[in-house]
ROSE-312376 format. One record per residue (C-alpha): x, y, z; residue in three letters. Coordinates in Angstrom, 1 decimal, always signed. Layout:
N
R     east    north       up   marpa
R        X        Y        Z     ala
...
END
This chain:
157
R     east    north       up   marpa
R     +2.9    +28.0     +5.0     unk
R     +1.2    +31.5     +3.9     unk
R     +0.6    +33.6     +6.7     unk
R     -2.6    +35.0     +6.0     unk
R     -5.4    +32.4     +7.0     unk
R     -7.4    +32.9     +3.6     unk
R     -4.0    +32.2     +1.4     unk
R     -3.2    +29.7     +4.0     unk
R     -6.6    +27.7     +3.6     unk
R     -6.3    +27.8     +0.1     unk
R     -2.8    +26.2     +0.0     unk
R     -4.3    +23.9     +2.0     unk
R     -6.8    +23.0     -0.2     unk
R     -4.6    +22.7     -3.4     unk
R     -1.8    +20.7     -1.8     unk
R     -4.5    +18.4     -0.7     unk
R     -5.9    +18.0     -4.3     unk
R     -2.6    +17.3     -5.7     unk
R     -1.1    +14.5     -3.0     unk
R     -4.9    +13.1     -3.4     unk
R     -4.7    +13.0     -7.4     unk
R     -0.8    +11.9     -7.0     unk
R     -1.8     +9.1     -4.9     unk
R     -4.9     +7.7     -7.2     unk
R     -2.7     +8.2    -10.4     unk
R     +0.2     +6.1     -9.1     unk
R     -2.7     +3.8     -6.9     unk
R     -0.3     +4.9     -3.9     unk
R     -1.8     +4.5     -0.2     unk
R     +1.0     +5.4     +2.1     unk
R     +3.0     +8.7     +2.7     unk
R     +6.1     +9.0     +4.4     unk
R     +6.8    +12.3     +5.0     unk
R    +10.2    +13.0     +5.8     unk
R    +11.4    +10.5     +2.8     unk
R     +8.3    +11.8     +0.4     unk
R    +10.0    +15.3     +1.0     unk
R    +12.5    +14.6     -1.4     unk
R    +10.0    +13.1     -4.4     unk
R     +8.6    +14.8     -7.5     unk
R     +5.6    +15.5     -5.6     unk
R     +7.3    +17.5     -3.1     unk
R    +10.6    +18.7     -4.3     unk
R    +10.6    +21.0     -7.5     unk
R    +14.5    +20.8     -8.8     unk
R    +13.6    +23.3    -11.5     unk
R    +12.8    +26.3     -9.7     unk
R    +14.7    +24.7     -6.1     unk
R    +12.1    +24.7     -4.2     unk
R    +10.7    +22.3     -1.8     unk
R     +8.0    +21.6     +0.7     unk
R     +8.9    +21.8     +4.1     unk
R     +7.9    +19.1     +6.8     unk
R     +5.8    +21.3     +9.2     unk
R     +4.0    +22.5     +6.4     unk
R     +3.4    +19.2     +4.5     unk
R     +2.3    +17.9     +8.6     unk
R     +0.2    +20.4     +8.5     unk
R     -1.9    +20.0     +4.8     unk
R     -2.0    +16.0     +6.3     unk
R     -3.5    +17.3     +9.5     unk
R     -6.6    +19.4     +7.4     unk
R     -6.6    +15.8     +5.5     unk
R     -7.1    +13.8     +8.7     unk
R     -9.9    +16.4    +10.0     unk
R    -11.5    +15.9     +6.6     unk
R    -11.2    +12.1     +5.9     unk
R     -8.6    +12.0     +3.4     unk
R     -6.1    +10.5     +5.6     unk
R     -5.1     +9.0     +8.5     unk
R     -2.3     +9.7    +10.7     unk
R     -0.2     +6.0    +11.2     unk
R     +1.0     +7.1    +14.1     unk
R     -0.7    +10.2    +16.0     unk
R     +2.5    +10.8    +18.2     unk
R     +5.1    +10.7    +15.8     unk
R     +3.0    +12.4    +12.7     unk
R     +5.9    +11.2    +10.3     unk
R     +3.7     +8.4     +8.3     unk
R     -0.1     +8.8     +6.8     unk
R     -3.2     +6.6     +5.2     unk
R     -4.0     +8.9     +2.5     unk
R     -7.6     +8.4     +1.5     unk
R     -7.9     +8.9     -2.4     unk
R    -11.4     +6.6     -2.6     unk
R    -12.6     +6.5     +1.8     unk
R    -12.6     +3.1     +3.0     unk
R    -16.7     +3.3     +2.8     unk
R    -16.4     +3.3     -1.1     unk
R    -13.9     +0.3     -0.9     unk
R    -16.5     -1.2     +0.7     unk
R    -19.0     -0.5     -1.6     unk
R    -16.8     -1.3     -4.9     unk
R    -16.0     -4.7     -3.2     unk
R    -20.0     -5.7     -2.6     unk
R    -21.3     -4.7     -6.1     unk
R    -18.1     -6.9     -7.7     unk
R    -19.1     -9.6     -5.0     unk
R    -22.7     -9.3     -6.0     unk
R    -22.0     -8.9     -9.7     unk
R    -19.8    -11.6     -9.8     unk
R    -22.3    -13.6     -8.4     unk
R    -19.7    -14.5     -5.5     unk
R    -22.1    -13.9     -2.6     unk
R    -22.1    -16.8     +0.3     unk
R    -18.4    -17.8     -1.3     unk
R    -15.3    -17.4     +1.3     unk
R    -12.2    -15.3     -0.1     unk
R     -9.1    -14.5     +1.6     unk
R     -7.7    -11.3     +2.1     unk
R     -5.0    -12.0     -0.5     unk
R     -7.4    -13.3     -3.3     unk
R     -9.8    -10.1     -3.1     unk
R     -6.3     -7.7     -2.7     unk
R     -3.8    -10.1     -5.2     unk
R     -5.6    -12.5     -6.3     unk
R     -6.2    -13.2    -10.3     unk
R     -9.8    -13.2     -9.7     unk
R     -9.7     -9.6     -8.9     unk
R     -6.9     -8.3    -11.5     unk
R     -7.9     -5.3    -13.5     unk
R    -10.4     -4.5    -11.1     unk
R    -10.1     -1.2     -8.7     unk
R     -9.3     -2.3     -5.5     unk
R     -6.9     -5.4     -7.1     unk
R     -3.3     -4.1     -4.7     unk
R     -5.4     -2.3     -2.4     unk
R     -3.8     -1.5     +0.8     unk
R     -4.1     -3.9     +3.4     unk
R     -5.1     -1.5     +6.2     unk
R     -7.7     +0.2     +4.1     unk
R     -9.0     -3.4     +3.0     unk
R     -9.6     -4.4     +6.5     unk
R    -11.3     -1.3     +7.2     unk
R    -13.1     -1.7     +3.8     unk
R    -14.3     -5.2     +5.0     unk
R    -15.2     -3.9     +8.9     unk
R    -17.4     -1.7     +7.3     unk
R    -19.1     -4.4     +5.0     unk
R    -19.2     -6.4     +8.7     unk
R    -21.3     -4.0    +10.2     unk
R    -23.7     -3.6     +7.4     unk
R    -24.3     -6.9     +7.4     unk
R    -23.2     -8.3     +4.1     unk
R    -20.2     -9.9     +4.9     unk
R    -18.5    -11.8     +7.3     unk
R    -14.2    -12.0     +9.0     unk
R    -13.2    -15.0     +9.6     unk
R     -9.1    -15.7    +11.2     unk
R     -6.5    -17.3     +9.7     unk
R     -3.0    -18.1    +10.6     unk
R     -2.2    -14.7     +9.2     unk
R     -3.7    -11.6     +7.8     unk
R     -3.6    -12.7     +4.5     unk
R     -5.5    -16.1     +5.0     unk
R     -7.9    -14.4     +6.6     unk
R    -11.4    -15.0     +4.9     unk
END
């Protein structure tokens, strides 16, 4: 990390733009940190250099504060949600292609809106299932749609 608090912030910043573009480009959703340390994303071979866990802890910690991720597991800080579209525009992408699709009053499982062949080539088609849920809580407490339990997760509609 750069020491001087100007330099620092805008490391910040790019690192944050890059893991964000990283994650959208390879429709990623999880980072592990300590095994992410030795990807492309974090490791340069060509010039042997390579991001450091405290600092790459701490551009996930400005994420968090900003709502571009979510720690897993605040204690441990060794696994992120990273945020590339917020769980609001989920939401929002999953009602207009509900609505569009003239799907509205219909039940769908958790697996047909994330995996299903009804939703392939769309957006959120292998969207994570953490983010889904929170996707579909939201769409709860506007009102427009409805949880109902299953034997599992998945066969939840």
């Amino acid at each position: 990390l750069q020491t001087q608090p100007a330099t620092r912030h805008t490391q910040i910043t790019l690192w944050s733009e890059i893991i964000l573009a990283y994650f959208m480009h390879h429709k990623l959703y999880r980072l592990e940190l300590s095994e992410s340390l030795n990807s492309e994303l974090f490791d340069n071979k060509g010039i042997k250099r390579r991001l450091k866990l405290g600092t790459l802890q701490c551009i996930i910690d400005t994420m968090v504060k900003e709502g571009t991720a979510e720690w897993d597991s605040q204690s441990k800080k060794n696994a992120a949600i990273i945020y590339w579209r917020k769980p609001e525009e989920w939401a929002t992408l999953i009602n207009n292609w509900v609505f569009n699709s003239g799907m509205t009053n219909s039940i769908l499982t958790i697996y047909e809106i994330a995996h299903g062949d009804i939703t392939e080539g769309l957006e959120f088609h292998g969207l994570d299932q953490t983010i889904l849920l929170k996707s579909l809580d939201i769409l709860v407490k506007r009102g427009l749609a409805q949880l109902f339990q299953g034997t599992s997760t998945e066969d939840m509609g």
